[in-house]
C-alpha positions in Angstrom: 0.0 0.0 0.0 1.2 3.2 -0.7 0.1 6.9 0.8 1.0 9.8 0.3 1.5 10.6 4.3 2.3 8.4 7.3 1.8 10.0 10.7 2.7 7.4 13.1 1.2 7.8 16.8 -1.8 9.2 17.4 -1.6 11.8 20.4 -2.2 15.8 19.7 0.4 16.0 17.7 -0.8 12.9 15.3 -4.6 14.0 15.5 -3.9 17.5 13.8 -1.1 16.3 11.5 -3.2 13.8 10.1 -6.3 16.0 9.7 -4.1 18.7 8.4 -2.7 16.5 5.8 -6.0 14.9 4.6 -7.9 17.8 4.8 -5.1 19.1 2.3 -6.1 16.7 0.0 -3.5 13.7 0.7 -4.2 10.0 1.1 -3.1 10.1 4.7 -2.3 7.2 7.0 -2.8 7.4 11.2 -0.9 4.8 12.6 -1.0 4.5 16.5 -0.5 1.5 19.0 -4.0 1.6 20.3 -6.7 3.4 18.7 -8.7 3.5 21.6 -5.9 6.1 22.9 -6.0 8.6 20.3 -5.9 11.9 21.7 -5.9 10.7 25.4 -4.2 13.0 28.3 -2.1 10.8 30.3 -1.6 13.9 32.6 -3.5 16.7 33.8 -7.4 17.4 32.7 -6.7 20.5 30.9 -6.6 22.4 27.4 -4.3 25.8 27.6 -3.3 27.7 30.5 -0.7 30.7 30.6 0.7 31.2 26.7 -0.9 27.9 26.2 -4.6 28.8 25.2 -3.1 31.2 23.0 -1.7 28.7 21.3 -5.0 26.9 21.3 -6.8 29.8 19.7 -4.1 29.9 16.8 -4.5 26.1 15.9 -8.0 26.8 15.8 -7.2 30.1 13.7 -5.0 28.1 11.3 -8.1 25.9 10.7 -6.7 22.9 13.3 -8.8 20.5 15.6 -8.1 21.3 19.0 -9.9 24.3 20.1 -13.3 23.2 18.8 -13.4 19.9 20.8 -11.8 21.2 24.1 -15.0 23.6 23.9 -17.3 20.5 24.0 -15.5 18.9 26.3 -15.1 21.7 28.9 -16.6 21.0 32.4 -14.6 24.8 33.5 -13.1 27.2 31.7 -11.4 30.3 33.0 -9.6 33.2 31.6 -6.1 33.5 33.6 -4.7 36.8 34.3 -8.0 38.8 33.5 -6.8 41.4 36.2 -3.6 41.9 34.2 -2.7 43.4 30.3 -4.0 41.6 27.4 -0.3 40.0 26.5 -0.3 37.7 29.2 -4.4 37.1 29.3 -5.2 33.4 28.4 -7.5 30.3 28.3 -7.9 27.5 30.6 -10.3 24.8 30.7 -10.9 22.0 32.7 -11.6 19.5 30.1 -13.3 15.8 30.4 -10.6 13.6 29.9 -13.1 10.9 28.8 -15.1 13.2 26.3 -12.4 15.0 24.6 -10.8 11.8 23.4 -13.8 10.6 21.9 -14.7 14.0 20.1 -11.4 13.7 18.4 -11.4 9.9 17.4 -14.8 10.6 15.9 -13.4 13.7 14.2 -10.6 11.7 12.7 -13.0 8.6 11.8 -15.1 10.9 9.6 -12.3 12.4 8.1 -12.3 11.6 4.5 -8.7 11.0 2.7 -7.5 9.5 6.5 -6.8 5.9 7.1 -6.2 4.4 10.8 -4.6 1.5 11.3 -3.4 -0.2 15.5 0.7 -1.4 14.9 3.6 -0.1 16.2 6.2 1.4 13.7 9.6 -0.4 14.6 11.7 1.1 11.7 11.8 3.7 8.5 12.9 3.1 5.3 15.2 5.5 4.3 17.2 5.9 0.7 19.6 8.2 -0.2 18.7 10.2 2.9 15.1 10.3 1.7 12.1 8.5 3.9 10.1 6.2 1.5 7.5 4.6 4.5 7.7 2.6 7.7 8.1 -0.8 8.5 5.7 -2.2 10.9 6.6 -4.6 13.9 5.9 -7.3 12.0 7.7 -6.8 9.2 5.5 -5.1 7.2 6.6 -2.9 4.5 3.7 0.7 3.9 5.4 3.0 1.8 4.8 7.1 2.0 5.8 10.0 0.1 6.2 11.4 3.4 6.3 10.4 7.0 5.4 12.7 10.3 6.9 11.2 13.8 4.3 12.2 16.3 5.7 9.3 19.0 5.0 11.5 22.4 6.8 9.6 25.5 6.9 5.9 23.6 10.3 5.6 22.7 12.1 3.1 25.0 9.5 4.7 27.4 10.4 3.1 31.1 7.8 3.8 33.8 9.8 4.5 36.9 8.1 3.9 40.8 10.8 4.2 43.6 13.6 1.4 42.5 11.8 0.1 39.7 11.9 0.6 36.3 9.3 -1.0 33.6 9.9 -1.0 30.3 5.7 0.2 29.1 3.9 3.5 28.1 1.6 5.7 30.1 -1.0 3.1 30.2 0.8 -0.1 30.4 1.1 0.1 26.7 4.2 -1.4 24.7 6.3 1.0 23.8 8.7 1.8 20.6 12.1 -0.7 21.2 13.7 0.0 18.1 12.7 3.1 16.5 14.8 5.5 18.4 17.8 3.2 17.7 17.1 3.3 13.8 17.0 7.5 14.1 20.6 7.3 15.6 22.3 5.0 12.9 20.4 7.8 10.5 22.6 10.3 12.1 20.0 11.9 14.9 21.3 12.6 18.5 19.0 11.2 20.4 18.8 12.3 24.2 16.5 11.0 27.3 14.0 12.8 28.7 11.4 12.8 31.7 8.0 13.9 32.6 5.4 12.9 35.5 2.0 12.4 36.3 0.6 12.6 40.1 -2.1 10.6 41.8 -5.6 10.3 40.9 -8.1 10.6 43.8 -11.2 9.1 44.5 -13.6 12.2 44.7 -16.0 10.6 47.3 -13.3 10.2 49.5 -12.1 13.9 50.0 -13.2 16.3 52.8 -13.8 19.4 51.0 -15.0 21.6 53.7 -10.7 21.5 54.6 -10.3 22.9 51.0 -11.0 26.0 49.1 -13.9 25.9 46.1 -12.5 27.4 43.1 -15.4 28.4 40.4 -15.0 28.9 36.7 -15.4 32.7 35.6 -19.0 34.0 35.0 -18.6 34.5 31.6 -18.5 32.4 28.8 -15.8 31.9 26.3 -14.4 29.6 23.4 -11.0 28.7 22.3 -12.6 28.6 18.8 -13.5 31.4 17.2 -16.3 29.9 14.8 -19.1 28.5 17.6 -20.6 30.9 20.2 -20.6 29.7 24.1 -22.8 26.6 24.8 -22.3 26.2 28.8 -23.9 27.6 31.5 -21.2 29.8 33.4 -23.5 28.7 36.4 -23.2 24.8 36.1 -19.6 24.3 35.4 -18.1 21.8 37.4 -15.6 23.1 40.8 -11.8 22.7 41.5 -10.7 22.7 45.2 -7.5 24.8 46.3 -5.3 22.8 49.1 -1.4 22.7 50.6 1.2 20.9 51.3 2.1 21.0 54.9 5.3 20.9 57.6 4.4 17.0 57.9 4.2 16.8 53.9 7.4 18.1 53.4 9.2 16.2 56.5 7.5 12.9 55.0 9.3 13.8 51.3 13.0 14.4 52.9 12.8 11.5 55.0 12.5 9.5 52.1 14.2 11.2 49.2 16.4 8.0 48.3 13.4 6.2 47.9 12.3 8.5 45.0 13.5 7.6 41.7 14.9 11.0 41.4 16.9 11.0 44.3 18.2 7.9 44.5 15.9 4.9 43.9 17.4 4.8 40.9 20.9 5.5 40.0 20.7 5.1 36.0 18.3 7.5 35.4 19.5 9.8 32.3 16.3 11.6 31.3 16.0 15.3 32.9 13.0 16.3 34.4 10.2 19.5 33.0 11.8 22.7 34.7 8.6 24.5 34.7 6.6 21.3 36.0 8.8 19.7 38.8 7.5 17.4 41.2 7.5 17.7 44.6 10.2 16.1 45.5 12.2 19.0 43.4 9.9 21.6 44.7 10.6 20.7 48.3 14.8 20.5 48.1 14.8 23.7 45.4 12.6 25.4 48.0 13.8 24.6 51.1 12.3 27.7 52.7 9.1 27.2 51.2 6.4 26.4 53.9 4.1 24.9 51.9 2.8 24.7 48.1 -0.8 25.0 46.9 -2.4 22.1 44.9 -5.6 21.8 43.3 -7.9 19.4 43.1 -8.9 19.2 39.5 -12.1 17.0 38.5 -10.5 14.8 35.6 -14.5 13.8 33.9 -18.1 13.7 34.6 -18.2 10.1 33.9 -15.5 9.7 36.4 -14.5 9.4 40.2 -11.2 10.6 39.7 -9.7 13.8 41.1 -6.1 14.5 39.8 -4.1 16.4 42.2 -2.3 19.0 40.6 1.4 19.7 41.8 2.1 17.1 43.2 3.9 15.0 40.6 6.1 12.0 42.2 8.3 8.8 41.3 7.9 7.7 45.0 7.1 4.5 46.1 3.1 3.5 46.6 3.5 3.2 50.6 5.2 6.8 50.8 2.9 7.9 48.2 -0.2 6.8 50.9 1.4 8.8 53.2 2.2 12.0 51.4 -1.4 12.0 50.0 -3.0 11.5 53.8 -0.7 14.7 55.0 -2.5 17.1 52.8 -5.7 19.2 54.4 -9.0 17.2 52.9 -6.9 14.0 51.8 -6.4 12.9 55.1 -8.9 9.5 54.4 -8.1 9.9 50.5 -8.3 6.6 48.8 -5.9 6.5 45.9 -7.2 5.2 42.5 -4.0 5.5 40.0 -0.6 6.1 41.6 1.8 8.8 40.3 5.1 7.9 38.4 7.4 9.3 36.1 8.3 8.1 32.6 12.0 8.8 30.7 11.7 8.3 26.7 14.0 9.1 24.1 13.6 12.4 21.6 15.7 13.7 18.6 17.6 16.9 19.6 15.6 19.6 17.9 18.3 21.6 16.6 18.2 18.9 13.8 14.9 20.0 12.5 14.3 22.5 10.5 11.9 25.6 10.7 9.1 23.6 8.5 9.7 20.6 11.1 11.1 18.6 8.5 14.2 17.0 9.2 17.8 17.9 8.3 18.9 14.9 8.3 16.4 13.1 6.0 14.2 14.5 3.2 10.4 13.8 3.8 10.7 13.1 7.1 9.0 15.1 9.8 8.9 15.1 13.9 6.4 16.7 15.5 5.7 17.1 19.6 7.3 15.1 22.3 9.9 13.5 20.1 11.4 17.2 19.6 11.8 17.6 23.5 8.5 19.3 24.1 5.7 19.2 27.1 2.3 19.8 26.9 -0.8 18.5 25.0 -0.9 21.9 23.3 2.7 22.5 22.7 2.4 18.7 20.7 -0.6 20.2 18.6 0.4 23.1 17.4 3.6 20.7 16.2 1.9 18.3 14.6 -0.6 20.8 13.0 2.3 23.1 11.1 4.3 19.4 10.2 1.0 18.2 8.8 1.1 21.7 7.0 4.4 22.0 5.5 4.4 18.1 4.4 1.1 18.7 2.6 2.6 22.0 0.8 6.0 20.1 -0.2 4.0 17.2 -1.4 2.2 19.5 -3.8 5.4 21.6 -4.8 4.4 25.0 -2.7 6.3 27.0 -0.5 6.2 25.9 3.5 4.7 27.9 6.2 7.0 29.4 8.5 5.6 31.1 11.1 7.7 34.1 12.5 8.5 35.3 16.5 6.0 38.3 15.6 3.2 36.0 13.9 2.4 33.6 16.8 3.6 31.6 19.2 4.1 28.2 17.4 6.6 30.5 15.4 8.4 30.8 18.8 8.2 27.5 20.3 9.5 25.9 16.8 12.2 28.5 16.5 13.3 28.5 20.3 13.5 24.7 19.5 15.5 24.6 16.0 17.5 27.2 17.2 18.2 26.9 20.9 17.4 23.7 21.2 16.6 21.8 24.8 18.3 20.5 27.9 14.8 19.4 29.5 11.4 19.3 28.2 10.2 22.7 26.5 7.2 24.2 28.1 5.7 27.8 26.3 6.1 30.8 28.5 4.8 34.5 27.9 8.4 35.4 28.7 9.6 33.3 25.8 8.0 35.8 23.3 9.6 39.4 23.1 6.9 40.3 21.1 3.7 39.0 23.3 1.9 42.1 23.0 1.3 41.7 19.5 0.7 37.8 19.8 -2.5 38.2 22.2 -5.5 35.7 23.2 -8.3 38.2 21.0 -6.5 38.6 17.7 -5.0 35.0 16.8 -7.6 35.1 14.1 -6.5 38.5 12.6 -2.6 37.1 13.1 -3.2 34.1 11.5 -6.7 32.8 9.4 -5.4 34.6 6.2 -2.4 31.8 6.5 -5.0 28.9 7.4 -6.9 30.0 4.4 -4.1 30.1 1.7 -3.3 26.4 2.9 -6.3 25.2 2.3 -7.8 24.5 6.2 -10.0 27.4 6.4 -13.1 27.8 4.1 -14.5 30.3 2.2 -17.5 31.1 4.9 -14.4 31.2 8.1 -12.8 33.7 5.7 -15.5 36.0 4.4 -16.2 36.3 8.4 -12.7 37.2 9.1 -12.5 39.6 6.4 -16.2 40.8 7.7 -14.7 42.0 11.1 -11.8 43.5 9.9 -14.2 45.9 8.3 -16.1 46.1 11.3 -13.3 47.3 13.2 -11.7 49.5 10.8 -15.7 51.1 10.6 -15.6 51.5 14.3 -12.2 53.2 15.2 -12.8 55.5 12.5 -16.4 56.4 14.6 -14.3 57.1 17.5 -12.1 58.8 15.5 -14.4 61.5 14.2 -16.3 61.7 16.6 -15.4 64.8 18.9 -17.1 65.9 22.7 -16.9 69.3 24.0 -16.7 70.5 28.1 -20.2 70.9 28.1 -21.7 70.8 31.4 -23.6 67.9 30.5 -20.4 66.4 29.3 -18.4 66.9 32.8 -20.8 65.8 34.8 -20.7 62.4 32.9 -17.0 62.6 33.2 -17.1 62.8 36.8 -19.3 60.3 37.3 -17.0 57.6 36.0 -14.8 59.2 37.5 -12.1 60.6 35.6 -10.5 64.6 34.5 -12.9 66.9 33.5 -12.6 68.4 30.1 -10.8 71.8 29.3 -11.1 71.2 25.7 -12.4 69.1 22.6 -11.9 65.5 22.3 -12.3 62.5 20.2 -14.1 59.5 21.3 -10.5 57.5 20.0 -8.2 59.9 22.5 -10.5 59.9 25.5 -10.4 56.1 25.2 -6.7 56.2 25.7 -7.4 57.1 29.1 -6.7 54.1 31.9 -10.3 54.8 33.3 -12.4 55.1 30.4 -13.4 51.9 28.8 -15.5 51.1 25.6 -19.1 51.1 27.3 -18.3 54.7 28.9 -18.4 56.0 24.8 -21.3 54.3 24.6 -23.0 57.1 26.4 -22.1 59.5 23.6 -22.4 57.3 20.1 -24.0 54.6 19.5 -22.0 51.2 18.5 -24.4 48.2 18.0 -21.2 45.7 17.0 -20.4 42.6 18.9 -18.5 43.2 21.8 -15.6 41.2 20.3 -14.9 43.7 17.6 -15.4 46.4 20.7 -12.4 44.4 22.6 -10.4 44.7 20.0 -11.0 48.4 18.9 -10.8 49.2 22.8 -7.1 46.9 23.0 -6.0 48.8 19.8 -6.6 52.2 20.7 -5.5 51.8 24.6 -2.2 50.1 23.8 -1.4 51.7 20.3 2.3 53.1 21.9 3.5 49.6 23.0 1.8 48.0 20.1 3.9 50.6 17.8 6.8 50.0 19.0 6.7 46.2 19.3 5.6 46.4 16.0 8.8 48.1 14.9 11.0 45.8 16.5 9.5 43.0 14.8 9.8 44.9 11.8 13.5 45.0 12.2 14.1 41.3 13.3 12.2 40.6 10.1 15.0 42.8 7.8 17.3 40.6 9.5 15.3 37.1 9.1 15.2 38.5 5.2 19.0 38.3 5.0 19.3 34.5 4.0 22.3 32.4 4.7 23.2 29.9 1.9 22.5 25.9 2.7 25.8 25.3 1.5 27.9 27.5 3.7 30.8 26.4 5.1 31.8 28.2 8.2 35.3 26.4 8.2 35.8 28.7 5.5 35.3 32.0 8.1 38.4 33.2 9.7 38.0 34.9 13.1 35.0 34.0 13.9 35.2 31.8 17.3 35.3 28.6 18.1 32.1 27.9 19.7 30.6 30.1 17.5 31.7 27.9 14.6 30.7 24.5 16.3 27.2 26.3 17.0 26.3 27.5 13.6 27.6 24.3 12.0 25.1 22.4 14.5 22.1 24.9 13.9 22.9 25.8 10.0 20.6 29.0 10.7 18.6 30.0 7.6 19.0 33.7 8.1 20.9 36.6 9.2 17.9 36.8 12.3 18.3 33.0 13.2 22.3 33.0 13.6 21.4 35.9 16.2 19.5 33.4 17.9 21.8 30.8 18.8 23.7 31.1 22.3 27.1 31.2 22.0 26.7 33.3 19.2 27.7 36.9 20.0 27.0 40.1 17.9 30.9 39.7 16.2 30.5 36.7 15.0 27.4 38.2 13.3 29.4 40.8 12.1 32.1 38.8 10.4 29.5 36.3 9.2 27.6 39.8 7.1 30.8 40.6 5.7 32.2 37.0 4.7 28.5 36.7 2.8 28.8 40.1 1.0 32.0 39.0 -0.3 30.6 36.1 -1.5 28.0 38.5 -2.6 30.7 40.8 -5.1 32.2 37.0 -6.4 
């Protein structure tokens, strides 16, 4: 049998790079170890988070699967930060770990041009550095034009409790043996990585008047931006806020060589997520800490479980009991799933390029945890631009590459082709230096024009897109010609709101600008019957259109430097005086551009500078 794309696994990564592909128009192939695992969340009952549901919101704007299902599945959604700026506002939701993996396997069985078949993928076959299909654990041979590695934690995964270590996958599953060993004798570096999950409670067993109730917000919102709210902000489904205590954290040092981190196990080479640790780091990093907050997350509807975020462990089960049962409203807890931790192997992603193909072999693509990431969400957006750019090279067009300033997939991919990892990559807001412009409210204006071109978003998604860019073009130019004067009438309603009295004339757009004026207080003076998400946006616009300016023009000059292309065939041998490490780096990395190179630590701004003269030579010859 022969396709024309083979995504093998079928986590978030495989679930939008299979339906990017075959929506695309190619004979695609999902191939996954257990079908009835497609899409499943091993870890915590969530969809986004800080940066996270930002990303959400552009895989939805870029026409991917995510968004639209987390939205049926939610059982909570809040928006984080909503006290703060809009660069840092984002989307969480506490999503039914039970529903949300059976909206997205019937999503993918409806999918025309999509195949699914259960095997594990043992092997590649690879000519002349080219991928030409898999071969199955059995032996079979299915041949692809193209091949997308969406493995998530399977490779040589070992499940690791105390002082054991078993050789299985986040269920009990079999994991890849020999796949990660085939990628090496191709060339990859391969490195070992490690992640955790902590227990699952039984809900009827917590005393939750010893915990605090934490609500979803009251009003309702989507990750997608083509369906309106269908919850009822009053029947969403409550987390519970609890600590660690002194007796917690005594329990935890007292047996710190019983964890696998700390001594259970002495040939553990995977390094754990820095921005996820479990307790056992939290507690020796912060010694001084007196407790830590965890909360009590409701993992489905359907279910008794209660995950208990934060407190990821490799412990044994008896000093697991014991930890649980020193925590305020655990103390009877009865423990349904015990936590572990789980090392795998990845590819170091600095052998990737910017289209997530590989550098290494043509036609091959990774996508998710293989490239060192964590996070459901981080593994989507992957698998959805992989999916993308193997369905454009397929068909002879140019990739998608998404820049710092377009979203942030375009900084998670290039922070991981160009930096590369030591531990698993989580998004921050801090990651991107140019978060202002990549907010929650305008992925769609960033990034639907792209989704369309592709092919993933139709003509309806994109006649509404262009519909309220009109709208709010229509309605900053009302503001804008539309003036007040100090009448009396006017002051009074000024110092009602409260805020400075007028001296002189004003336009609607320039009283806006003031911290205590928002949209509704105009309202009083024209009328604006639009939806209020085209008055967010005019009101964001308008209030932050210094910072947005500027950050604008910054972008603007990273992208002059991201236009200065570096030939694929430069040899940096060739380059006298630049430095050593230098040298080493760039010959790892083999930036793309003038802007990349700047990118890669231990790269300093004379190397740059010797580089852009040893090119314009080579410019004159």
């Amino acid at each position: 049998m022969n396709y024309d794309c083979i995504v093998v696994g079928g986590g978030h990564a495989g679930c939008e790079a299979c339906l990017a592909t075959a929506r695309m128009g190619l004979n695609t192939l999902l191939i996954t170890g257990n079908i009835k695992n497609i899409a499943d969340m091993p870890c915590n009952p969530s969809i986004g988070g800080s940066a996270k549901g930002i990303v959400v919101r552009e895989i939805d704007a870029l026409g991917g699967e995510m968004g639209k299902n987390a939205d049926k599945a939610q059982i909570q959604m809040k928006m984080l930060n909503n006290k703060k700026g809009p660069a840092v506002q984002a989307l969480r939701a506490q999503a039914d770990n039970i529903e949300y993996p059976r909206l997205m396997q019937e999503t993918l069985q409806k999918q025309t041009n999509l195949t699914i078949l259960e095997a594990m993928v043992e092997n590649l076959i690879v000519e002349d550095h080219t991928v030409h299909g898999i071969i199955l654990g059995n032996g079979e041979k299915i041949f692809g034009s193209n091949v997308i590695l969406t493995t998530g934690t399977y490779l040589k995964a070992d499940i690791l409790v105390g002082d054991t270590r078993h050789r299985e996958g986040p269920h009990g599953e079999k994991p890849s043996e020999h796949l990660s060993d085939r990628l090496k004798e191709l060339g990859f570096k391969i490195i070992r990585l490690k992640t955790g999950t902590p227990q699952r409670i039984d809900k009827n067993s917590i005393h939750y008047d010893k915990t605090k109730r934490e609500d979803g917000d009251n009003i309702a919102y989507t990750f997608s931006f083509d369906e309106e709210p269908a919850y009822d902000v009053n029947k969403q489904t409550p987390c519970y806020l609890t600590y660690t205590t002194n007796e917690t954290h005594k329990i935890i040092r007292n047996n710190l060589s019983k964890s696998s981190m700390y001594g259970g196990l002495n040939d553990i080479k995977g390094i754990g997520p820095r921005y996820c640790p479990s307790i056992e780091d939290k507690i020796v990093r912060f010694a001084d800490k007196e407790r830590h907050q965890l909360f009590l997350e409701p993992t489905s509807l359907s279910s008794n479980e209660i995950y208990v975020q934060g407190f990821s462990t490799s412990m044994p089960h008896d000093i697991q009991e014991q930890m649980v049962h020193s925590i305020p409203g655990l103390e009877d807890a009865k423990i349904i799933k015990y936590a572990y931790a789980i090392e795998y192997d990845s590819i170091y992603p600095t052998q990737i390029k910017q289209t997530l193909e590989t550098k290494l072999v043509h036609n091959l693509y990774t996508a998710g945890q293989i490239n060192g990431t964590s996070g459901y969400e981080e593994a989507a957006c992957q698998g959805l631009i992989a999916g993308i750019n193997a369905a454009l090279k397929f068909q002879g067009k140019e990739p998608l590459i998404l820049k710092r300033s377009d979203a942030y997939i375009g900084v998670l991919i290039d922070d991981l082709v160009t930096k590369g990892v030591r531990d698993p990559y989580r998004l921050l807001t801090s990651r991107a230096e140019y978060r202002l412009l990549l907010r929650h409210d305008n992925a769609d204006l960033r990034l639907r024009e792209y989704g369309y071109q592709v092919g993933l978003i139709s003509e309806k998604q994109h006649k509404k897109l262009l519909e309220k860019k009109d709208k709010i073009k229509t309605v900053t130019e009302l503001l804008k010609n539309k003036k007040i004067t100090p009448i009396q009438e006017v002051n009074e309603y000024m110092k009602s709101i409260p805020t400075a009295l007028l001296k002189d004339g004003i336009t609607l757009y320039d009283l806006l600008k003031r911290p205590e004026i928002k949209m509704e207080h105009l309202q009083h003076f024209i009328e604006l019957p639009f939806d209020k998400n085209i008055l967010e946006q005019v009101e964001i616009n308008i209030k932050y259109e210094g910072y947005i300016m500027k950050a604008s023009r910054e972008a603007e000059k990273m992208i002059r430097l991201e236009q200065k292309k570096i030939p694929e065939n430069i040899d940096y041998n060739d380059i006298k005086n630049i430095a050593s490490e230098a040298r080493q780096k760039l010959q790892e990395v083999r930036p793309t551009s003038i802007g990349q190179a700047l990118r890669i630590s231990g790269v300093n701004p004379a190397d740059i500078s010797i580089l852009m003269i040893y090119l314009k030579k080579g410019e004159k010859n």
